[in-house]
C-alpha positions as CSV (number, residue, x, y, z in Angstrom):
1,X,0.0,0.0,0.0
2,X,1.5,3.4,-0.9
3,X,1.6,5.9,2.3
4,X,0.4,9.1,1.9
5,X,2.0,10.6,4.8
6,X,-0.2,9.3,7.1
7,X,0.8,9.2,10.9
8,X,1.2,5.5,11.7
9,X,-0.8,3.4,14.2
10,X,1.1,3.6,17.6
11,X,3.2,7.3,16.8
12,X,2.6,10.1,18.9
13,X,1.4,13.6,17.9
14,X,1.0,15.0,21.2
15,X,-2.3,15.9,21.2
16,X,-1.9,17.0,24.8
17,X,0.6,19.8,23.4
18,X,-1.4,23.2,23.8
19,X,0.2,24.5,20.5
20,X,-1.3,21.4,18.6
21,X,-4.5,22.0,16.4
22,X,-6.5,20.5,13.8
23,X,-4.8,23.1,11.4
24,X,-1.6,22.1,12.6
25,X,-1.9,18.6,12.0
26,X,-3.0,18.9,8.6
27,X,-0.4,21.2,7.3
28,X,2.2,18.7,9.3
29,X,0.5,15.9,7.0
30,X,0.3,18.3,4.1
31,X,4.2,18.9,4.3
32,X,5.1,15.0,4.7
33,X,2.9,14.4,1.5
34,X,5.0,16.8,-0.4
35,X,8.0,15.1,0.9
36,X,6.4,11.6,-0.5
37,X,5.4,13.1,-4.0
38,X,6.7,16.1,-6.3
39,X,4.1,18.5,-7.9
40,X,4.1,16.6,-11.6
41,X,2.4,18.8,-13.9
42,X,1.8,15.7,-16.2
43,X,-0.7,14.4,-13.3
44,X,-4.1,13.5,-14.7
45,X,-7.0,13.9,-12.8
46,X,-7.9,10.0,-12.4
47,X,-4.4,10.0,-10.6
48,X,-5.4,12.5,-7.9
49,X,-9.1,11.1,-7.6
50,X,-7.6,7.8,-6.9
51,X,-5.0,8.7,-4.4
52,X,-7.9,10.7,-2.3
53,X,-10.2,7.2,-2.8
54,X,-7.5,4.9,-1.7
55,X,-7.3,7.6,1.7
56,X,-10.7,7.1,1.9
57,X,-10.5,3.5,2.1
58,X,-7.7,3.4,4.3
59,X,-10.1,5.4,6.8
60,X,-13.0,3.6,6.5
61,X,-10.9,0.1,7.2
62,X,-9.0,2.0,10.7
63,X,-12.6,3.4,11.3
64,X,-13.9,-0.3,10.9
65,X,-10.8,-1.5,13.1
66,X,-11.4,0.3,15.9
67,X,-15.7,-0.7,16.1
68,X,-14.6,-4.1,16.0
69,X,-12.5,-4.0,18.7
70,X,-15.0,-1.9,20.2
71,X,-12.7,1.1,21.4
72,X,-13.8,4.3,23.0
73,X,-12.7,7.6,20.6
74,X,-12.1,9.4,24.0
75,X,-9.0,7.5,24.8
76,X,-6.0,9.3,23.6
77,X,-4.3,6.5,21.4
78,X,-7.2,5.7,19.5
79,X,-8.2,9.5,18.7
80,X,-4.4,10.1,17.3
81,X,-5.2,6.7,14.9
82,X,-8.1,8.6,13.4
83,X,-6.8,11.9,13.3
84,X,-4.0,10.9,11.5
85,X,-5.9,8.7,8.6
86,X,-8.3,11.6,8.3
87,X,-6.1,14.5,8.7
88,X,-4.2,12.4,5.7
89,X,-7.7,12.4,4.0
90,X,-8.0,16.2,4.4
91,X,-4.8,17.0,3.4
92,X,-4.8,15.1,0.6
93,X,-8.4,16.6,-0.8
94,X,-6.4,19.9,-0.2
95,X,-3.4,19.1,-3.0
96,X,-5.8,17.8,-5.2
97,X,-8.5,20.7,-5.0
98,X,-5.6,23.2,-5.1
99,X,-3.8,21.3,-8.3
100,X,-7.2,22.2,-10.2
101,X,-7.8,25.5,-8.8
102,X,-4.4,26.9,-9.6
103,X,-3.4,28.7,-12.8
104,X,-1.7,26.8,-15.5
105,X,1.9,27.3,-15.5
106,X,1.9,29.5,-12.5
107,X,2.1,27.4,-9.2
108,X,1.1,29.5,-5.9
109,X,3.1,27.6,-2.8
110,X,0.9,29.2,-0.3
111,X,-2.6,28.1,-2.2
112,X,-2.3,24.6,-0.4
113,X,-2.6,26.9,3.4
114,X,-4.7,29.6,2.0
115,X,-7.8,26.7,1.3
116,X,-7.0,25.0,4.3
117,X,-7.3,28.6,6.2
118,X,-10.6,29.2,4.8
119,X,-11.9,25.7,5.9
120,X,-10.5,25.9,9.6
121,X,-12.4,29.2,9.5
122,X,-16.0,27.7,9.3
123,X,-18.3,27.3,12.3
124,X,-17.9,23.5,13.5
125,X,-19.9,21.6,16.1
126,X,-17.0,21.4,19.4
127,X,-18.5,17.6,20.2
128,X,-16.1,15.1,19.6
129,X,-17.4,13.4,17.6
130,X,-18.5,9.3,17.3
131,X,-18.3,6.4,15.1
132,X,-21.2,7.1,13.0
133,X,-20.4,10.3,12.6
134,X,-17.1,9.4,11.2
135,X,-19.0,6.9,8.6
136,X,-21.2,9.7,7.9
137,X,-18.5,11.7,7.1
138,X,-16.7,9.1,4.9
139,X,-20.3,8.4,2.9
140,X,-20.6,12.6,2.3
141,X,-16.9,13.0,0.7
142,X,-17.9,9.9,-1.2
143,X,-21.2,11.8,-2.3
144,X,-18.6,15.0,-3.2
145,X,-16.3,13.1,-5.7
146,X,-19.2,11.3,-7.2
147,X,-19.2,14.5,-10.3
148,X,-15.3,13.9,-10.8
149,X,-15.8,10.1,-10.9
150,X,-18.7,10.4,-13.3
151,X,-16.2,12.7,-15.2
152,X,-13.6,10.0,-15.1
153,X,-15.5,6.6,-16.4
154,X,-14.9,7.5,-20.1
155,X,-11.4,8.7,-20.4
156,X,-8.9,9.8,-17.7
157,X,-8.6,13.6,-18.3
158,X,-5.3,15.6,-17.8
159,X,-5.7,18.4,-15.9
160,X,-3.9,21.1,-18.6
161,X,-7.0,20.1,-21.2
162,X,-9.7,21.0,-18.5
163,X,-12.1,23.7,-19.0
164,X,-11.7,25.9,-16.4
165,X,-15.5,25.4,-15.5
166,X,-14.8,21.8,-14.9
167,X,-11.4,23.1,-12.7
168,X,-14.0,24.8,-10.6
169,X,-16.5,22.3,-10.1
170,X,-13.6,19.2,-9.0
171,X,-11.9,21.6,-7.4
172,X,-15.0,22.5,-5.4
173,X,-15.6,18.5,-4.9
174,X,-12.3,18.0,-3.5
175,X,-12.6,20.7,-1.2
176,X,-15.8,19.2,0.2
177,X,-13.9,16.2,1.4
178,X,-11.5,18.4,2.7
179,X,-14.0,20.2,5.0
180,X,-15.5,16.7,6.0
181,X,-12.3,15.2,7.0
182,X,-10.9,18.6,8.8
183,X,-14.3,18.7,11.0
184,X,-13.7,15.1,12.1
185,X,-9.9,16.5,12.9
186,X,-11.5,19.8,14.5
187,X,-13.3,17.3,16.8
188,X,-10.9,15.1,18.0
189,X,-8.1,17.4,18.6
């Protein structure tokens, strides 16, 4: 299985650190994933939707994991499991939405943090949240990428020949999953 920079069962992120924050953690996880893979401007679209599905998986089989063996989200150990498959999840949403909504030819480094900004800015419920709420979340970012799957059964589209109204819409998609995954951070940090 390929890592996306997720933080591994077991490793500590010191959630009991004061300074540590949902936003944190994602840009943490959105700087390992740049380690892991260099901004190819050849990358199509099928690529990006498929690294973002395979997160997805990987959360729903730890969420899954976790039911089974019928731990409590309250203890420490278990939180930092999920936060860091769906920190990943987020962060990964967040180099995919900001590969389509950039310019052609004219890469921003700070467009990566300026989405994420604007989605640790919303309103957010301060619950922590539970298992079903972390399956609901993982059915809604499914929901989001169904328009860029759709897009995808025909022909795998590079992202230089997208319209820019398509650009928009996927990008919009992939920031949806972003939001969903950072709430489910925002909660358990």
């Amino acid at each position: 299985m390929v890592s996306f920079g997720r933080i591994s069962p077991g490793s500590s992120v010191a959630m009991s650190d004061p300074q540590y924050t949902p936003i944190e953690t994602v840009r943490m996880l959105l700087a390992k994933a740049e380690e892991v893979y260099l901004a190819d401007a050849q990358l199509s679209l099928g690529i990006w939707l498929a690294r973002v599905q395979e997160t997805i998986g990987v959360a729903a089989r730890v969420t899954l994991a976790g039911m089974e063996r019928c731990e409590l989200l309250q203890v420490a150990s278990v939180a930092e499991e999920q936060v860091g498959v769906y920190g990943d999840l987020c962060a990964e949403a967040l180099r995919a939405a900001a590969r389509l909504l950039e310019p052609e030819r004219q890469r921003s480094a700070g467009l990566k943090d300026d989405l994420l900004s604007g989605i640790a800015s919303g309103d957010f419920p301060n619950a922590r949240p539970g298992w079903a709420d972390l399956f609901e979340t993982l059915a809604r970012t499914q929901w989001a990428l169904e328009p860029v799957a759709a897009a995808l059964r025909n022909e795998d589209l590079p992202l230089p020949a997208l319209r820019d109204s398509d650009r928009s819409a996927f990008g919009d998609s992939f920031l949806t999953v972003a939001r969903e995954a950072f709430v489910v951070v925002d909660g358990l940090c």
